[in-house]
C-alpha atoms as one frame of an Amber mdcrd trajectory, in Angstrom:
protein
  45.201 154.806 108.604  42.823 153.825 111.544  43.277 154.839 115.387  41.747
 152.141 117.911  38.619 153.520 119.163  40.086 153.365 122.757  43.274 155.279
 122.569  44.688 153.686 125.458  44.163 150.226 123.543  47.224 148.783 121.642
  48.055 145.617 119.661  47.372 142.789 121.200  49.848 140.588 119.382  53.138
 141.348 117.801  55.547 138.557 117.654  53.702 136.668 119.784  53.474 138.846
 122.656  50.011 139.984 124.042  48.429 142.517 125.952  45.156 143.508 127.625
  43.658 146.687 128.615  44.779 148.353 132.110  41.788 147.118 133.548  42.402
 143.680 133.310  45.106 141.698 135.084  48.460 141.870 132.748  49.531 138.868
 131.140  53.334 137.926 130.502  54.392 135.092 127.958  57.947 134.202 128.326
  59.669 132.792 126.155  62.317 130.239 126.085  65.690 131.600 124.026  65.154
 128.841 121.863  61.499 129.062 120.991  61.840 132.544 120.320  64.998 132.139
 118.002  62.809 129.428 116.042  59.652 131.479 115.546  61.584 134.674 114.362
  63.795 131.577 112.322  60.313 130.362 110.799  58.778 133.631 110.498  61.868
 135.034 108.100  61.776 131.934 105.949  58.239 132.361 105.008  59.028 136.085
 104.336  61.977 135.448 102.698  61.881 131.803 101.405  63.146 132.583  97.713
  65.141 135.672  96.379  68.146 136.866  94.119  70.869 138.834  96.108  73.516
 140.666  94.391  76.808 141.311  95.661  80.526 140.939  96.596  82.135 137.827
  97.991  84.776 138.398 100.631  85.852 136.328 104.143  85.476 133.057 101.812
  86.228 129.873 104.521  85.975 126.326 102.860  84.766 123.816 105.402  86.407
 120.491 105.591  82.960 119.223 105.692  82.752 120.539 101.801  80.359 123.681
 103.042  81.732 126.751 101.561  81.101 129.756 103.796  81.911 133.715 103.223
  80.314 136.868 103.480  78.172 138.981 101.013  78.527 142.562 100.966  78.004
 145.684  99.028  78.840 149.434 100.052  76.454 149.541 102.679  75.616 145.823
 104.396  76.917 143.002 104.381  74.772 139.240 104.778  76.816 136.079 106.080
  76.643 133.416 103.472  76.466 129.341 103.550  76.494 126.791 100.181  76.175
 123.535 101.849  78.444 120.944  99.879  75.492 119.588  97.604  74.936 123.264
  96.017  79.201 123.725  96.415  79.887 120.502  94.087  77.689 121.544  91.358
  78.993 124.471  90.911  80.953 125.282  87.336  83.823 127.425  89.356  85.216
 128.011  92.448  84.560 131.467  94.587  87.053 133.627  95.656  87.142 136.859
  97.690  86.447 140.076  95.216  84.347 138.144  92.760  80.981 139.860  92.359
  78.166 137.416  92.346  74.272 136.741  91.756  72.927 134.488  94.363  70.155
 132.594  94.950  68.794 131.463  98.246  66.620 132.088 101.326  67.374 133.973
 104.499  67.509 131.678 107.754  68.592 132.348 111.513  71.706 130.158 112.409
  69.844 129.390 116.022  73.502 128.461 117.930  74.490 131.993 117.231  70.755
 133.682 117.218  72.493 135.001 113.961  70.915 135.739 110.633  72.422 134.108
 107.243  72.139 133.716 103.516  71.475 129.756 102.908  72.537 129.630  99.097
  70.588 127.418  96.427  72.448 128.754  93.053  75.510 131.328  92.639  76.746
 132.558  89.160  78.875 135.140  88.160  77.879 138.750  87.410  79.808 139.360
  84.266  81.695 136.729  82.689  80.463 133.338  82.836  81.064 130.663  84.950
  82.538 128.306  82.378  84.791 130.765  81.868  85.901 131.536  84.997  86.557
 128.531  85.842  88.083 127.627  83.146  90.814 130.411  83.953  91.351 129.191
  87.628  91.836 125.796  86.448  94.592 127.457  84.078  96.008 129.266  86.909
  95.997 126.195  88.956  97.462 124.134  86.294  99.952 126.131  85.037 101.409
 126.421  88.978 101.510 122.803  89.323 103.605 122.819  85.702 101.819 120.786
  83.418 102.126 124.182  80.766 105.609 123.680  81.064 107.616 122.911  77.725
 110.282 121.096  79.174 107.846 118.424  80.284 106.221 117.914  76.796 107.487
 114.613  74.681 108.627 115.399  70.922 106.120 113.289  68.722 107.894 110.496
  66.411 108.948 111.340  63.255 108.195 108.378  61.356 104.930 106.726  63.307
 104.039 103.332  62.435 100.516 103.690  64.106  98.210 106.953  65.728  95.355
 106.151  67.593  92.768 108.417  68.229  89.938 108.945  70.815  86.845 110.780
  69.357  83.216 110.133  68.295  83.270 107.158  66.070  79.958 108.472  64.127
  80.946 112.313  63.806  82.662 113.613  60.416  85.610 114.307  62.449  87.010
 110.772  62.189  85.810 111.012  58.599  88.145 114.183  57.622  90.764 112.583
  59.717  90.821 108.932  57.834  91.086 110.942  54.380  93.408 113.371  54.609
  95.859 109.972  55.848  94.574 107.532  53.668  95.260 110.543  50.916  99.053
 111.834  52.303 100.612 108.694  53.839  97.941 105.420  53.081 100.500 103.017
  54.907  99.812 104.548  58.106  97.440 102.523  60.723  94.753 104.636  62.288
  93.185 102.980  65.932  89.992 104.416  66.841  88.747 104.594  70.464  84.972
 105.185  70.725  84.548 107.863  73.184  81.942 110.742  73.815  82.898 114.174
  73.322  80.080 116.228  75.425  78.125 115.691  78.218  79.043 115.161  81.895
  80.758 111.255  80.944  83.117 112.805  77.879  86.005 113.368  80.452  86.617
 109.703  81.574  85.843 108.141  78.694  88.620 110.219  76.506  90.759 109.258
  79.251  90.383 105.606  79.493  91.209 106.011  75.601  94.095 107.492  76.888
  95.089 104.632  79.133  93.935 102.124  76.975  96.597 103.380  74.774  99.080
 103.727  76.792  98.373 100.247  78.193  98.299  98.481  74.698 101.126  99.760
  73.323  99.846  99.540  69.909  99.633 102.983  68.419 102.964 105.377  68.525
 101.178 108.516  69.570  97.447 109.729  70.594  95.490 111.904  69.020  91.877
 113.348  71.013  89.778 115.158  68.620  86.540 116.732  68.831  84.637 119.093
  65.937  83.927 122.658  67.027  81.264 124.550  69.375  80.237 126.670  72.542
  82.276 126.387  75.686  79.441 124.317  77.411  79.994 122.001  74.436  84.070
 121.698  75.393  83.558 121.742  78.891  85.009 118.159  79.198  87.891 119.356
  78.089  88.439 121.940  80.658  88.665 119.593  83.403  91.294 118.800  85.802
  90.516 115.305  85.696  90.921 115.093  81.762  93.922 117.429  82.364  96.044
 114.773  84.308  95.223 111.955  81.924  96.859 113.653  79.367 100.080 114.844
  81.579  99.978 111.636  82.764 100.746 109.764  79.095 104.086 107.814  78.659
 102.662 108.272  74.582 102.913 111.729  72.977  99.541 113.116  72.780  97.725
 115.661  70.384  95.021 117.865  71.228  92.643 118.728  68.130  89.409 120.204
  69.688  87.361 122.601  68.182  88.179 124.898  65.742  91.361 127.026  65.700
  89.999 129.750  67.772  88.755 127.432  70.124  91.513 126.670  73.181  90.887
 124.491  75.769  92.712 123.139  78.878  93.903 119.880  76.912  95.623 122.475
  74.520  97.859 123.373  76.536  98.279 120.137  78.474  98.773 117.696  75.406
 102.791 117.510  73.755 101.272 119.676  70.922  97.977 121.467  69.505  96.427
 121.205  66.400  94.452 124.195  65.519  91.768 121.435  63.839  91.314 117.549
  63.500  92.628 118.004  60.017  95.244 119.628  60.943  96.418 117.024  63.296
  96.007 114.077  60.399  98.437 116.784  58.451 101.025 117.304  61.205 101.095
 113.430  61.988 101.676 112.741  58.214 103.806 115.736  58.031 107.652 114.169
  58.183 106.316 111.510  55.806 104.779 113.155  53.207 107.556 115.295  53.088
 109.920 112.893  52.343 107.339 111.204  49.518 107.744 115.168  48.540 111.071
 115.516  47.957 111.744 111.338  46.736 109.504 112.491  43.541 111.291 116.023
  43.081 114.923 113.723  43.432 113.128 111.262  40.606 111.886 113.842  38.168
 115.840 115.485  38.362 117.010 111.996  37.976 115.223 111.345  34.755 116.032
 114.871  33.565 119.932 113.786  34.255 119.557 110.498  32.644 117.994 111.470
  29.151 120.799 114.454  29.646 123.393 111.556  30.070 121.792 109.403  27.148
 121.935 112.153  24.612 125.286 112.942  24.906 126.851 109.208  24.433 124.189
 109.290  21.936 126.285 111.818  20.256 129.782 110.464  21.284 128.567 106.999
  19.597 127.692 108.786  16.315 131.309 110.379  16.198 133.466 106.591  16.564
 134.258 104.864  13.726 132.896 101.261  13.227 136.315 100.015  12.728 137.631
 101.139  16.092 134.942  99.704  17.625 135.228  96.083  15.630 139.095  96.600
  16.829 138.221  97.243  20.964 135.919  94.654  21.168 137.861  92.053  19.690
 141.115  92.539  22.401 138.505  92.796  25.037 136.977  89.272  23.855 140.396
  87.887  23.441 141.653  88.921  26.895 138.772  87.475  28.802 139.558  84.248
  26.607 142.549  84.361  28.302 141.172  84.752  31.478 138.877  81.893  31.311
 141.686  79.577  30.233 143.754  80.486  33.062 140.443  80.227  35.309 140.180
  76.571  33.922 143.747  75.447  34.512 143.481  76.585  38.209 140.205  74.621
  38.842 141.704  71.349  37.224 144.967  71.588  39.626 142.800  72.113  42.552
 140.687  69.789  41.691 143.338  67.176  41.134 144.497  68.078  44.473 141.275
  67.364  46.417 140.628  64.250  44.588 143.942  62.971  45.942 143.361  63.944
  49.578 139.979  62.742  49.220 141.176  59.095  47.993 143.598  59.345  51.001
 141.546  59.626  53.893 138.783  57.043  52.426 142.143  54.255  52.029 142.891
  55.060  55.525 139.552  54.903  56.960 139.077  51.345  55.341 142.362  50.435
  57.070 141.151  51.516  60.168 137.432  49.521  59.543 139.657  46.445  58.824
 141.194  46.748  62.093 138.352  46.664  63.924 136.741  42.995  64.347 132.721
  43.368  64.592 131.749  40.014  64.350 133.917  38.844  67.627 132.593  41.943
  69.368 129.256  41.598  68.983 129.157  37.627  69.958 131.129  38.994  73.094
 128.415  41.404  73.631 125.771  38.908  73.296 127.472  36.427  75.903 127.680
  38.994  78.566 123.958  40.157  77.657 122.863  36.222  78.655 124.907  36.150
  81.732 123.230  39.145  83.090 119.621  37.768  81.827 120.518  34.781  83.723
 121.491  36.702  86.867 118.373  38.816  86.801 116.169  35.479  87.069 117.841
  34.351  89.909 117.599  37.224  91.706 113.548  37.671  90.987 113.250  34.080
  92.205 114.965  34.500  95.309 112.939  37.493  95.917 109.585  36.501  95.448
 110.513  32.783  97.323 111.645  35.496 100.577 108.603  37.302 100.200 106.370
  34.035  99.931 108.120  32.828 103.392 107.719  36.553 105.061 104.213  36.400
 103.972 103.325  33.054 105.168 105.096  33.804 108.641 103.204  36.857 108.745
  99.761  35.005 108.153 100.420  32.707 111.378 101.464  35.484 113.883  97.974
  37.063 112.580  96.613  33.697 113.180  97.748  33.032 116.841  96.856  36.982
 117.513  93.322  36.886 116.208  90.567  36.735 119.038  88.824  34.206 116.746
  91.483  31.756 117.402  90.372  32.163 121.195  86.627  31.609 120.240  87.493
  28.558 118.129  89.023  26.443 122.034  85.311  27.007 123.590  85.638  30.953
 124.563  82.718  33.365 123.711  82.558  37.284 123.884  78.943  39.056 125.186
  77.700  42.158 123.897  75.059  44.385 125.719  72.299  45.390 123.291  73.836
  49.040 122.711  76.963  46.508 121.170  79.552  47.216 123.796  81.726  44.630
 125.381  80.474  43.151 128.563  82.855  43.013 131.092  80.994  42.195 134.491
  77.341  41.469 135.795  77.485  45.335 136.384  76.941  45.978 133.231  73.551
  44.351 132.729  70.291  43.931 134.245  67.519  41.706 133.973  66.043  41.339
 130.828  67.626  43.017 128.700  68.905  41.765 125.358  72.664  40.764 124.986
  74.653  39.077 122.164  76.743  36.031 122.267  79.677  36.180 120.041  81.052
  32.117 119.060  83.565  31.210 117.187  80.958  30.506 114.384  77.939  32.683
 114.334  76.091  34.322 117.024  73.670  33.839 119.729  70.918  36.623 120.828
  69.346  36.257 123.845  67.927  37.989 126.967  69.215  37.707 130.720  66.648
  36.036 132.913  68.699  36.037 136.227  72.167  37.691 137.329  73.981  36.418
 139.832  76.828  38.463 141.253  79.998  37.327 142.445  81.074  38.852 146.203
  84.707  40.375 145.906  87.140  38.459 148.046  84.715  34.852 148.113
């Protein structure tokens, strides 16, 4: 370590400050509070521009601005903390008080307070992940709110006519899914609604699928599968957003993500889990194949009961004698002889019967036809179809010889009212060149051009003289 040479010499500079040896004149630099606060602000950043900070999150104050602000401590300090609401929204989970953190930032001087703070770039967990924090919080939050609750969930229909299902149209999920219905209940109809699965977009598109479903009214129930992986691959369905489609559903809805260890948010959302895609096409099939089940086992006993039945008049046959037979079927044939003779009788009597009513009415609706005189009425009708013809002239006639003479009349009044009429006994009218009426030598002045108006044609000329008349002479 060096000494200065003079040991009464010192720094010169620290933080700005300087000083000069005792024989010289001393030299003071004041500063301004906020100069001062800046260069220690700028200094620090440069120092300190870029480092990881481990360390508990306590005093945690959300901003209505969206900047999240809260203290980081450990046993010994503790460093006040700011994620501006860029950093805050891209964050997988939300901080709370107690939750120990890694955190990436700079240090900076908040200059309205002359205070020193932790800006923060980047914040994960220490521990478990974020994904799967947040995942829990959302949980928490959603299970609060009662969209876990059973009550709330719809029972799916026992005999559905049509399923549609958002998912990947490309992936083998939709593949597994179409067989195992095509092979357990083929009448079924299967809607698919092309949606992503992963990446930052999955969420709304499985719910507009969702909606669209709902909307349409087409399928009986909803099915959103996805195949299996990590939780970054399911994070779309861990969303709130995704969450509130589903509760949101008039149709029951099925949630076959992943595989069966995999659970998600939608799991415990949707009317009921599947623990795989398959499993839902096997649970929507379920009540129906059943049934198909148990209408074969009720066939196979029914043909085991029918031979049964078969062998034993089989046997009862083989014990009656021919004769008895010959004997049975020959009163049997002769009572239904009977019957249709009786049968034949009755139809002939009430046939009889209707023929005579029949005859009846058609005697007395000639006697009523005779009555009536068609001839007479229709010359009657043809009389009183002239007269009217004839009226109907007269009345045009008179009409158009009133409207002839209203017309005519009409044509003279316009006649007598027409200013022509006035220019055709000697008058004239005189127009200025701009074509307004002249009404007075006021109007005018020497040579300018004026129009003559005559009963027939006009006259254009141009005023060589004006001569005035003097009011009252």
């Amino acid at each position: 370590m060096s000494t200065p040479a003079n040991p009464q010499q010192k720094p010169e500079r620290q933080l700005g400050l300087s000083f000069e040896s005792a024989a010289s004149p001393v030299t003071r630099r004041i500063w301004q509070v906020g100069d001062l606060v800046s260069e220690v602000r700028l200094h620090i950043e440069r120092e300190y521009g870029d480092l990881w900070v481990e360390g508990e999150i306590s005093n945690l104050r959300p901003a209505p601005s969206g900047h999240v602000y809260f203290t980081l401590k450990d046993g010994d300090a503790q460093l006040p903390v700011v994620l501006f609401r860029k950093q805050a929204s891209l964050l997988r989970f939300r901080p709370a008080d107690g939750l120990h953190v890694l955190l990436r930032g700079k240090i900076s001087v908040y200059e309205q307070r002359g205070q020193m703070q932790l800006v923060a770039e980047f914040l994960e967990p220490v521990g478990a992940g974020s994904l799967q924090i947040a995942f829990e919080q959302l949980k928490q939050r959603l299970e609060a709110r009662g969209l876990f609750d059973p009550a709330r969930k719809k029972p799916l229909p026992a005999f559905p006519r049509c399923v549609g299902i958002v998912t990947s149209p490309t992936g083998a999920v939709i593949r597994d899914f179409l067989n195992i219905v095509n092979r357990r209940h083929a009448g079924l109809h299967v809607l698919v609604y092309p949606a992503l699965v992963q990446g930052e977009a999955a969420a709304a598109e499985v719910a507009a699928g969702i909606a669209y479903f709902n909307r349409a009214r087409h399928a009986d129930l909803i099915v959103v599968a996805r195949g299996g992986g990590s939780l970054e691959d399911l994070a779309p369905f861990n969303t709130e957003f995704l969450a509130e489609a589903i509760a949101a559903s008039e149709l029951p809805v099925i949630s076959a993500i992943g595989h069966e260890t995999d659970f998600t948010i939608a799991d415990f959302v949707a009317d009921l889990r599947a623990p795989t895609p398959s499993a839902a096409a096997e649970l929507v099939t379920a009540v129906l194949h059943n049934i198909a089940e148990r209408v074969q086992t009720f066939d196979q006993r029914l043909q085991r009961a029918t031979r049964y039945r078969l062998m034993q008049a089989s046997n009862a046959l083989a014990r009656v004698r021919v004769e008895s037979i010959l004997v049975r079927e020959r009163d049997q044939l002769r009572r239904r002889q009977q019957r249709v003779d009786d049968l034949t009788l009755s139809m002939e009597s009430q046939w009889g019967a209707r023929h005579r009513s029949l005859a009846d009415k058609l005697q007395r609706l000639s006697v009523r036809l005779l009555r009536q005189d068609v001839i007479s009425r229709i010359a009657v009708a043809r009389e009183r179809l002239a007269s009217l013809q004839a009226r109907i002239t007269r009345a045009q006639r008179d009409r158009l010889r009133t409207l002839h003479e209203r017309e005519a009349g009409l044509a003279r009044h316009l006649t007598a009212l027409s200013p022509l009429a006035v220019l055709s006994r000697g008058y004239a009218l005189v127009y200025d060149d701009h074509g307004a009426l002249v009404k007075d030598t006021e109007s005018v002045t020497e040579g300018q051009s004026i129009v003559t108006r005559l009963a027939r044609g006009r006259i254009h000329s141009r005023v060589s003289k004006i001569e005035r008349e003097i009011q009252g002479s």
